[in-house]
ZAFI-488166 format. One record per residue (C-alpha): residue number from 1; chain; x negated, y, z. Coordinates in pm, whole numbers, plus 50000, padded with zeros to 5 digits. Layout:
REM ZAFI-488166
+-----+--------+-------+-------+-------+
| num | chaine |  east | north |    up |
+-----+--------+-------+-------+-------+
| NUM |      A |     X |     Y |     Z |
...
+-----+--------+-------+-------+-------+
//
This chain:
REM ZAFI-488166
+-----+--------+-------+-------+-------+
| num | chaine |  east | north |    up |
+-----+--------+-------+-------+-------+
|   1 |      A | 77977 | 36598 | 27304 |
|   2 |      A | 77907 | 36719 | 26955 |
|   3 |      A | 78122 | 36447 | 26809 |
|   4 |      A | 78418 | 36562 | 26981 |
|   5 |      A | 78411 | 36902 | 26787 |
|   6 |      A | 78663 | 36953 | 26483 |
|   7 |      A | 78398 | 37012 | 26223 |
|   8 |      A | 78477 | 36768 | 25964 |
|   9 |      A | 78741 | 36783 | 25677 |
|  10 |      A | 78873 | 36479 | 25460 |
|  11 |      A | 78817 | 36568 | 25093 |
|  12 |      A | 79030 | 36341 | 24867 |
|  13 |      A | 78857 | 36486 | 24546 |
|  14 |      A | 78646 | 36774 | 24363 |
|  15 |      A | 78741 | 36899 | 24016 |
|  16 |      A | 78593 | 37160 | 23800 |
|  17 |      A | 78936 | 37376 | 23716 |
|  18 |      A | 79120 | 37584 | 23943 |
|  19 |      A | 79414 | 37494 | 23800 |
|  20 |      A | 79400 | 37104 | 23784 |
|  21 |      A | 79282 | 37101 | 24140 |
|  22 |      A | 79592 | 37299 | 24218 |
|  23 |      A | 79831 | 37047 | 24013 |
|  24 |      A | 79636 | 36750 | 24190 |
|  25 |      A | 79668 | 36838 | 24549 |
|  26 |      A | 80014 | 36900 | 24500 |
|  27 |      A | 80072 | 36572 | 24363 |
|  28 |      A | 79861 | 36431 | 24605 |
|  29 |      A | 80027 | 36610 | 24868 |
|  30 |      A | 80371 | 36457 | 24787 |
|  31 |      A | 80183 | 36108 | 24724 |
|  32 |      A | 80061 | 36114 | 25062 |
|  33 |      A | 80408 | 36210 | 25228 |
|  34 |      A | 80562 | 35938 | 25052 |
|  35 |      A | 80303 | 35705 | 25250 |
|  36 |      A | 80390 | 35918 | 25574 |
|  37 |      A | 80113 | 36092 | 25590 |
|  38 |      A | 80148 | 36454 | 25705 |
|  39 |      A | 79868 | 36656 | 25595 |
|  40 |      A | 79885 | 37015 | 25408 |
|  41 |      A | 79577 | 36998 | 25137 |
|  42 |      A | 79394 | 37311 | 24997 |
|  43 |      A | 79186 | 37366 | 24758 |
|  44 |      A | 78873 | 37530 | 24839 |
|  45 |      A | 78600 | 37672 | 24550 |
|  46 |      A | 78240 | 37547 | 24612 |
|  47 |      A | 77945 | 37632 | 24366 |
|  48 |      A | 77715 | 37343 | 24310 |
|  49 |      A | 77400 | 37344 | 24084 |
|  50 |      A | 77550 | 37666 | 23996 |
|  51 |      A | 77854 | 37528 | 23880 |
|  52 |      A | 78198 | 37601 | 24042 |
|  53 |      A | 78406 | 37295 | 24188 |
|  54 |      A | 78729 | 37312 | 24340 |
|  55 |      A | 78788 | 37093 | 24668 |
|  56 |      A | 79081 | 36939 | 24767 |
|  57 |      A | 79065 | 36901 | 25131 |
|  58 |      A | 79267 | 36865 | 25443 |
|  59 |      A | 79357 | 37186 | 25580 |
|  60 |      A | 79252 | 37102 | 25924 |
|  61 |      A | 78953 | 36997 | 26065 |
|  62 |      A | 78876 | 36671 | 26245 |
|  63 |      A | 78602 | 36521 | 26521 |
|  64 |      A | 78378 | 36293 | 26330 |
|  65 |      A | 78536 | 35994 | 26482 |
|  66 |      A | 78877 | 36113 | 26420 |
|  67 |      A | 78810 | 36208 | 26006 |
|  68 |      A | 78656 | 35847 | 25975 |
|  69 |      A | 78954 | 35701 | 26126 |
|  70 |      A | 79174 | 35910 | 25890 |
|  71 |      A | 78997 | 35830 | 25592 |
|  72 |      A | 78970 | 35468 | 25674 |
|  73 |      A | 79335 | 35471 | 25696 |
|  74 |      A | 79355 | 35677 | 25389 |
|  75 |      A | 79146 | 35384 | 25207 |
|  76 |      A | 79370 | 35109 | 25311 |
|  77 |      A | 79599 | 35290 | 25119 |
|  78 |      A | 79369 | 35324 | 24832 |
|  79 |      A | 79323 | 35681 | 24849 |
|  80 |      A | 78972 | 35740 | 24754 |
|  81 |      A | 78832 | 36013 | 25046 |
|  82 |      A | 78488 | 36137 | 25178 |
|  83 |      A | 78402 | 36346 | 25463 |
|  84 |      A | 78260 | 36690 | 25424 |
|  85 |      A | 78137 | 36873 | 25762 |
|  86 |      A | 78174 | 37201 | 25823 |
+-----+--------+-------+-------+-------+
//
């Protein structure tokens, strides 16, 4: 079953500086612990129109199913979140 494969990842947010995305995922990061949510984030470059965004994504990967859940959970929280597939 394809949807059983970990091939998506929960991206919270894209900005265009290295460094900002850096600052925000770690906020984020400590946000999200304080709401007991365990997740390392990353930040992961992605060109786009030829311009360079920086991702900041769950480190691991998720079944479909599983990332929806997540990021449903995520928006109860009012976390804003979107699913990228790998």
């Amino acid at each position: 079953d394809v949807g059983l494969e970990n091939k998506y990842l929960v991206q919270f947010m894209s900005l265009n500086s290295s460094d900002k995305s850096l600052l925000a995922s770690n906020r984020l990061e400590k946000k999200l612990k304080d709401d007991n949510f365990d997740l390392k984030l990353i930040v992961k470059p992605k060109l786009i129109d030829g311009k360079k965004f920086f991702r900041i994504l769950t480190d691991k990967s998720f079944a479909f199913d599983n990332a929806k859940l997540l990021c449903d959970k995520f928006k109860k929280k009012k976390y804003k979140c979107i699913l990228i597939k790998l």
